[in-house]
C-alpha positions in Angstrom: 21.9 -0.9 56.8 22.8 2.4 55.4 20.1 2.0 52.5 17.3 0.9 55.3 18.2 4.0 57.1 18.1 6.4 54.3 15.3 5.2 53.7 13.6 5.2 56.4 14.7 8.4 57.3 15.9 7.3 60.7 18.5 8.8 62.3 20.3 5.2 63.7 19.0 1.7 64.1 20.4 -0.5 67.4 23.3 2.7 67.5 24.5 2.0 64.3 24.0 5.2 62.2 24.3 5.2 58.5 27.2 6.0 56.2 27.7 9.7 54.9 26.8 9.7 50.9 30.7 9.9 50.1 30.8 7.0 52.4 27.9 5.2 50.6 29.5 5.9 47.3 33.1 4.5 48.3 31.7 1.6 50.2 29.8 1.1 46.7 33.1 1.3 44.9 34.9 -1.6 47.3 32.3 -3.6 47.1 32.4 -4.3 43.5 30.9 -4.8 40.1 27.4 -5.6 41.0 26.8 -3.2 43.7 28.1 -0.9 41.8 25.4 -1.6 38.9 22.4 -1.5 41.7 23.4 1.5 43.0 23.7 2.7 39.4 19.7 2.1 39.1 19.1 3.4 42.5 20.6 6.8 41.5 17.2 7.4 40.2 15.1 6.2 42.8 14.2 9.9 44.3 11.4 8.6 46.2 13.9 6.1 48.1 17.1 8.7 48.2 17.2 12.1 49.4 19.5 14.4 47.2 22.3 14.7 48.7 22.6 11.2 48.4 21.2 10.9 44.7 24.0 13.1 43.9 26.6 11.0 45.2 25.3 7.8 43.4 24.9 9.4 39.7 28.8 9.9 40.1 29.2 6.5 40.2 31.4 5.0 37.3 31.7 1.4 35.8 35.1 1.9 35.5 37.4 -0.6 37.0 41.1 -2.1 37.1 42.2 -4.2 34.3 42.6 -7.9 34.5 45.8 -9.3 36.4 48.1 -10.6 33.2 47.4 -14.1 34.3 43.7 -13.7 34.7 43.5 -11.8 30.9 45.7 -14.7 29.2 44.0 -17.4 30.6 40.8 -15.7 29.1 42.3 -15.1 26.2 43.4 -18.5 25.8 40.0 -20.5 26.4 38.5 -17.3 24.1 40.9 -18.2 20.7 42.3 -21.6 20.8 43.7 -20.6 17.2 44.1 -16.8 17.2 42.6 -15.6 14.7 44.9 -12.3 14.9 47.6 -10.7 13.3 47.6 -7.9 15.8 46.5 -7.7 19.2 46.9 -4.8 21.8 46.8 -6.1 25.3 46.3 -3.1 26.9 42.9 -2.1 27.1 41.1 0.9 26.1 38.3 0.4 28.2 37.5 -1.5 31.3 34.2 -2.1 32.6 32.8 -4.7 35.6 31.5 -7.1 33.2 34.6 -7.4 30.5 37.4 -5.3 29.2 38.1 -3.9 25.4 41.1 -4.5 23.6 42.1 -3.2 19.9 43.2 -5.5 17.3 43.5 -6.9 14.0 42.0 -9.9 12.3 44.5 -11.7 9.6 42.9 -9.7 6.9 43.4 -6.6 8.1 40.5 -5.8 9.4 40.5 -3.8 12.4 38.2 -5.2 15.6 37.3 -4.4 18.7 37.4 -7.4 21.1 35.9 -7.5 24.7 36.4 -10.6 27.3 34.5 -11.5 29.6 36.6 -11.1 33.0 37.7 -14.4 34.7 35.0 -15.3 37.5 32.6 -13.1 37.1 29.5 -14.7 36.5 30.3 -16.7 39.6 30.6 -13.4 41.3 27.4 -11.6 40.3 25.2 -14.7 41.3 27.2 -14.4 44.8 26.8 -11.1 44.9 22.7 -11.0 43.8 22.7 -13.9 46.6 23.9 -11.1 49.4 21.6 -8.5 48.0 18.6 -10.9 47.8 19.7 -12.1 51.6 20.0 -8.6 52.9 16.4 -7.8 51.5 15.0 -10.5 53.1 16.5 -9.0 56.8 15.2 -6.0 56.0 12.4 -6.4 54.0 9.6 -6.5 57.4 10.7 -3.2 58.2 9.3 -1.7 55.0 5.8 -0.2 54.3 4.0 -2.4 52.1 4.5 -0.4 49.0 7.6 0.3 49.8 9.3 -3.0 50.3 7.2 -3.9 46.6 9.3 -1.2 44.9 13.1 -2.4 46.3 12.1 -6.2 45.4 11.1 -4.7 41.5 14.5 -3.3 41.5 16.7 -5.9 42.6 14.2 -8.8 40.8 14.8 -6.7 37.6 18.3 -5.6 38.3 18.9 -9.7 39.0 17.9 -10.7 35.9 19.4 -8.0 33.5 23.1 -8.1 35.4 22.8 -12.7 34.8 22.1 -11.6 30.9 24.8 -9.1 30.9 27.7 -11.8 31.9 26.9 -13.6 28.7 28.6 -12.1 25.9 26.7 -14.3 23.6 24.1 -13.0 25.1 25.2 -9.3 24.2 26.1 -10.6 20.9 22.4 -11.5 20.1 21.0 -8.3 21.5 23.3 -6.8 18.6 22.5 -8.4 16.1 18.7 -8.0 17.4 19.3 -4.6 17.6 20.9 -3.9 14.4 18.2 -5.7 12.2 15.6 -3.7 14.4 16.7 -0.3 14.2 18.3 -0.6 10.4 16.3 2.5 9.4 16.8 4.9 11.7 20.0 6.4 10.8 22.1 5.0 13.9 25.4 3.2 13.8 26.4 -0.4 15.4 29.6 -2.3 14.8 29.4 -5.2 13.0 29.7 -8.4 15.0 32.3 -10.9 13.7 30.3 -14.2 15.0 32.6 -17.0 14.0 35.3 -15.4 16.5 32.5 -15.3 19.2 32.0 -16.8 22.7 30.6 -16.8 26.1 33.8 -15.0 26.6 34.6 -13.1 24.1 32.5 -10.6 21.6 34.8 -9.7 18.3 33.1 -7.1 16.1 34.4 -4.1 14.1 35.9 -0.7 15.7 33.8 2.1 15.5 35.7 5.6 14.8 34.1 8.5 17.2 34.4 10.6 20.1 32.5 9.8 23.9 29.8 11.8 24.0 31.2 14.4 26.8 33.7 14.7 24.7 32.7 18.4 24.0 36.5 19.4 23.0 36.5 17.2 19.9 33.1 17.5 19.0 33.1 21.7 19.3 36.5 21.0 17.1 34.7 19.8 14.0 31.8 22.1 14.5 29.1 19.6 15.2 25.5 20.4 15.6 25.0 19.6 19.4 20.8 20.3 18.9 21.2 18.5 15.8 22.9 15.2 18.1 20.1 15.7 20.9 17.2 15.8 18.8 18.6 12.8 16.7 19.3 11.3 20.1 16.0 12.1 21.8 14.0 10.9 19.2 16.1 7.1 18.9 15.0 6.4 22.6 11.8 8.0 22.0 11.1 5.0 19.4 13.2 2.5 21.1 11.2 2.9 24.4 7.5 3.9 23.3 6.9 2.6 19.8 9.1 -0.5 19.2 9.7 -1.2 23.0 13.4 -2.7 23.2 15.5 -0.1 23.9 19.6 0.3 25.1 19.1 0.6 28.4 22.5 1.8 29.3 23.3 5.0 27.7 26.4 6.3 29.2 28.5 8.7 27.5 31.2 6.2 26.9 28.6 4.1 25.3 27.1 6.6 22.6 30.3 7.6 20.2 29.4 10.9 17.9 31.6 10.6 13.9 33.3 13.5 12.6 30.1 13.8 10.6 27.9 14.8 13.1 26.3 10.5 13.6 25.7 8.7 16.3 27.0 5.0 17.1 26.1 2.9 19.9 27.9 0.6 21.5 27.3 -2.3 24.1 24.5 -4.0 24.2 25.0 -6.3 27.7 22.0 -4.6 29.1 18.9 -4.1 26.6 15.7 -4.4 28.0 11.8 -4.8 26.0 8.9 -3.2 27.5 5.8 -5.4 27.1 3.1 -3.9 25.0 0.5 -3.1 27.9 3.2 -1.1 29.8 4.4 1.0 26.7 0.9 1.6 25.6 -0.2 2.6 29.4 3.4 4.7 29.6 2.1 6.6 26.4 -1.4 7.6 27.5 0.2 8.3 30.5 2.5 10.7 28.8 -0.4 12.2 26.2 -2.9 12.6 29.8 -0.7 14.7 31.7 0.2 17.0 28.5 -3.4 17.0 27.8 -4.2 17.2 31.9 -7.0 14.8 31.0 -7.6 13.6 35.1 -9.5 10.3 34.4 -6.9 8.9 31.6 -4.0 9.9 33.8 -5.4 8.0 36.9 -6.5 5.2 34.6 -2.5 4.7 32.8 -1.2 4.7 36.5 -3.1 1.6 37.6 -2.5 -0.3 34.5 1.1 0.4 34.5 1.2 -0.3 38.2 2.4 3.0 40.0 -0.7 3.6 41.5 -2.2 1.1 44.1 -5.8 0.3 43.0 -7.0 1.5 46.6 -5.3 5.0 46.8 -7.2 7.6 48.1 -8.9 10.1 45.9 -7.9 13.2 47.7 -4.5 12.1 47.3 -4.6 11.1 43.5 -5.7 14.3 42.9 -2.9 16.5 45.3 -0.6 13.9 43.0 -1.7 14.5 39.7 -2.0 18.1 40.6 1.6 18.2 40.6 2.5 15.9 38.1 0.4 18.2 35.4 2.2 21.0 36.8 5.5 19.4 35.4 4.1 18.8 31.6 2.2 22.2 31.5 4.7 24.7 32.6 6.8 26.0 30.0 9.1 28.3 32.5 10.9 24.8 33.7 13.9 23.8 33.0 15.8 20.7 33.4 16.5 21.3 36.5 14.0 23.4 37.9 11.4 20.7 36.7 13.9 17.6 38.2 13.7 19.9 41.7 10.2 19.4 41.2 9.3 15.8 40.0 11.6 15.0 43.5 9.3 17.2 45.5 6.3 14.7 44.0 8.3 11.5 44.9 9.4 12.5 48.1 5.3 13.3 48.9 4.9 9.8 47.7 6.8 8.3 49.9 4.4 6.8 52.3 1.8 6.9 50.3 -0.1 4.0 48.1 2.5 4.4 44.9 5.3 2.5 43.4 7.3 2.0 40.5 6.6 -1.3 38.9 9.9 -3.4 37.7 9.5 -2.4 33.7 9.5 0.9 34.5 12.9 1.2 36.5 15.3 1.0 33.5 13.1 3.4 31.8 13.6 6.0 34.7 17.4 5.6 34.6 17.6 5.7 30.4 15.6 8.9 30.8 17.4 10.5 34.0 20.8 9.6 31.6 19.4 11.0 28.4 18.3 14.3 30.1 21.5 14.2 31.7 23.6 14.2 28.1 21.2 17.3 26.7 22.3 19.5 29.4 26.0 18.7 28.8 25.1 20.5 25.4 22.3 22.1 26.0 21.3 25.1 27.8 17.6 24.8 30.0 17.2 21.2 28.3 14.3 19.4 29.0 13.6 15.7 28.3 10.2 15.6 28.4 9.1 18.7 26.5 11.5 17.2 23.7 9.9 14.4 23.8 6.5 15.3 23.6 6.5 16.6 20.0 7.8 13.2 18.7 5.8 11.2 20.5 2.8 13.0 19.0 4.2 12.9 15.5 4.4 9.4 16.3 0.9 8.4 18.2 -1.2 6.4 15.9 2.5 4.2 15.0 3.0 3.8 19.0 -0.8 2.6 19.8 -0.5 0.0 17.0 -1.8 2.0 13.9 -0.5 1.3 10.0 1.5 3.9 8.2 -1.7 4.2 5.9 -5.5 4.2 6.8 -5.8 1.3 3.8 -3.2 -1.2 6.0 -5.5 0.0 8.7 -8.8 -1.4 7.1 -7.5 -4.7 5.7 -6.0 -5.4 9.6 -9.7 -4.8 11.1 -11.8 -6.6 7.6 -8.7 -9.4 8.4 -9.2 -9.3 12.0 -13.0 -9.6 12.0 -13.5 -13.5 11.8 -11.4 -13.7 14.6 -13.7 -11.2 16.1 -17.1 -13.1 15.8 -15.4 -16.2 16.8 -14.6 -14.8 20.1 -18.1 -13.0 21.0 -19.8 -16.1 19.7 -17.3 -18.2 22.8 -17.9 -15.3 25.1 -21.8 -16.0 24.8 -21.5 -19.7 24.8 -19.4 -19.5 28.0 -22.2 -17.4 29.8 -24.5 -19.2 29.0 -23.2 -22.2 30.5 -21.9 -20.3 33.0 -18.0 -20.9 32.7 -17.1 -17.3 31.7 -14.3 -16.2 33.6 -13.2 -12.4 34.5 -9.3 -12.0 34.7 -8.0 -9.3 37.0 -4.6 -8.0 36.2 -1.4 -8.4 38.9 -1.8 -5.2 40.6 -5.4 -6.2 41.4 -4.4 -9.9 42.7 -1.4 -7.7 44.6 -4.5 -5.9 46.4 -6.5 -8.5 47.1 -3.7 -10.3 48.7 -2.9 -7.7 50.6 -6.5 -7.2 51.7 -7.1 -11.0 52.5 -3.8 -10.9 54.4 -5.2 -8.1 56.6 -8.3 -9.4 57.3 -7.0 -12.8 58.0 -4.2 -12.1 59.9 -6.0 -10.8 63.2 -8.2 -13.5 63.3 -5.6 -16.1 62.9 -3.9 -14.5 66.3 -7.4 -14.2 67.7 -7.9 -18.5 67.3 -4.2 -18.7 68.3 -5.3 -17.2 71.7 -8.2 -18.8 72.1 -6.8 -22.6 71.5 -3.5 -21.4 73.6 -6.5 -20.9 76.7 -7.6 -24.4 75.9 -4.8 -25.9 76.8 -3.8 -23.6 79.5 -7.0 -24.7 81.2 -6.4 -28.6 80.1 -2.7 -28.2 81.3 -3.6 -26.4 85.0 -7.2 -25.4 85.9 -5.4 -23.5 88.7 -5.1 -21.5 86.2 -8.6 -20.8 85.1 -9.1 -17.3 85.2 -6.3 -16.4 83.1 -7.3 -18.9 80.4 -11.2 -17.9 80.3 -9.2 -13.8 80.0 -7.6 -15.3 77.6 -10.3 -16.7 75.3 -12.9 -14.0 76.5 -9.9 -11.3 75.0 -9.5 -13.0 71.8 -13.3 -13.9 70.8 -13.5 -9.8 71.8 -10.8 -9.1 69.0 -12.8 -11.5 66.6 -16.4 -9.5 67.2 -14.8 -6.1 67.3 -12.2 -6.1 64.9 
């Protein structure tokens, strides 16, 4: 109800008037692991929250109580039937909603970090997604059309990444996945021990480091924070725009920083890949708006799905307007130019825009990421960091070879292929079966334009066959059935 309200920017609904932010937050906090998560994405939804309420949410913590003794050695149990340690610390160093991490020591020595899977809980998350999903369905006719789009992305996507991240051999995939991806670029990841592995239990080395915040330690051993930023900045610049599976949960206990000045990362529950048409569109997004190149902007929008195909003009402009006011000037800071990019989503409210479901952990990665540069950084700003490398990086992110000979073979490779199609595309019109696809966001459109056009005829021929059989039921009643029809057949003409 609360989230409705805020929304909505009503005041009260039936006389029930929603909870204070602090109230959200705790109410949040009692309700558990997955609510907890959602409101964890919605903490960068500025164009569904007001600040005062965005600020509340960000504070938000996956921290939770430890498993009961029972509960943790009955998981333990079903994890290691043998144990395969000689040391094992049941108290945990960390404890998240998902699992909990133990330190301990495999019969070689070897020292491990081991996190199980709390008892329950994927029973409880698809529960919990049930309420959520039941809840949206309540409120979901009191949204505008775009808006009630942009809450179904998020809990569609947050459903589906929350039922990956209760598999820990799921998470143990994404690792190794991750690892063998990202060998090259100078990052740290433990080292997975899979024949101690389960559903509920993930075994893999323990990394040596401090939290990110940890600005004590790190200013201790004298370590470059612009150094860790721009090494930082430029991981998720390449995890998100060039290769397109990125971490998608970057929290500073997540990220540990060596005496040496290197970064590790560490859980891999929630890692998420950006299809190839969204990163490329997210790109030329990025490049217009530095560039202020109008048409290309307008253009990326549509085809990655935050801009309805029938928005006004007038308004596209006013929007762009201030988006390219965000890229070009250099006076903003990070939060001068956060202060603004709200102002922009809270204009957007009512109006034809939306942010499609691959785009939403990519928000809260970047809202995080900024977030870590001004714990070091004075006047930090994500996206002016960001722009450099991606224009180092360009040609790579759009598809290009590292040479412009790896770039010829591909096309001379490529151009059978080539003529094959254009010789099928002329067969099929001249036989007249070519087909034109149109992507989802036009299909979204013209189901939405159908729907209108439909719908008040369908309650026009509803009045006019309910007249029928007033008049067959009662003719006493003859006059109000012929207003009846006569009414209706008016809607239909003049509609």
């Amino acid at each position: 109800m609360t989230v409705y309200l805020v929304i909505k920017k009503k005041e009260s609904f039936m006389w029930i008037k929603p909870l204070d932010p602090k109230g959200l937050k705790n109410t949040t906090i009692h309700l558990g692991a997955s609510f907890i998560k959602l409101a964890q994405v919605l903490a960068t939804r500025a164009d569904f929250f007001s600040e005062d309420y965005l600020s509340e949410l960000r504070e938000l913590h996956d921290q939770l109580p430890t498993m009961s003794n029972d509960s943790f050695q009955r998981v333990f149990e079903r994890a290691f039937s043998n144990t395969p340690f000689k040391k094992f610390d049941k108290k945990a160093i960390a404890s998240a909603s998902i699992g909990q991490v133990h330190i301990a020591k495999l019969k070689d020595g070897s020292k491990v970090a081991v996190k199980l899977r709390r008892e329950g809980i994927k029973q409880r998350v698809i529960a919990d997604i049930n309420i959520i999903s039941f809840f949206n369905k309540i409120f979901k006719p009191l949204f505008s059309h775009y808006t009630k789009n942009s809450i179904e992305a998020v809990i569609v996507e947050f459903s589906a990444m929350i039922r990956q991240e209760v598999s820990l051999t799921t998470e143990l995939q994404n690792l190794k996945k991750f690892s063998n991806t990202y060998k090259d670029e100078n990052i740290g990841f433990p080292k997975p021990y899979e024949q101690y592995c389960s559903d509920d239990a993930l075994v893999m080395s323990y990394e040596e480091g401090f939290r990110f915040d940890d600005k004590k330690s790190i200013l201790k051993y004298n370590i470059d924070f612009n150094k860790i930023i721009a090494n930082l900045v430029s991981f998720y610049t390449t995890q998100m725009l060039i290769k397109g599976y990125f971490h998608a949960d970057p929290h500073p206990g997540n990220i540990l920083i060596t005496k040496e000045g290197n970064i590790t990362m560490l859980d891999f529950g929630m890692v998420k890949t950006v299809p190839n048409d969204k990163r490329v569109a997210i790109i030329e997004l990025i490049k217009a708006a530095n560039e202020q190149d109008y048409e290309l902007y307008i253009s990326a929008s549509k085809r990655l799905g935050t801009i309805a195909y029938e928005a006004p003009t007038s308004e596209l402009a006013e929007f762009t307007s201030k988006m390219f006011d965000i890229f070009s000037n250099d006076n903003l800071d990070s939060e001068s130019m956060q202060k603004l990019a709200f102002e922009v989503l809270e204009s957007t409210r009512n109006m034809p825009f939306k942010l499609p479901s691959d785009a939403i952990y990519i928000l809260r990665v970047s809202a995080i990421i900024e977030g870590l540069g001004t714990t070091y950084i004075e006047n930090f700003n994500g996206v002016k960091d960001i722009l450099p490398i991606l224009k180092d990086n360009l040609p790579k992110a759009l598809g290009a070879k590292d040479s412009i000979v790896e770039t010829i073979i591909d096309e001379i490779k490529d151009i059978p292929f080539t003529i094959k199609d254009l010789k099928s595309t002329i067969k099929q019109a001249s036989e007249g079966d070519l087909e034109v696809q149109i992507s989802q966001n036009q299909l979204e459109y013209l189901t939405k334009e159908v729907k209108e056009y439909l719908k008040p005829k369908f309650v026009s021929l509803s009045l006019m066959i309910s007249s029928i059989f007033i008049l067959l039921l009662d003719k006493e009643y003859k006059e109000i059935a012929i207003g009846l029809f006569v009414f209706a057949l008016a809607r239909i003409i003049y509609k």
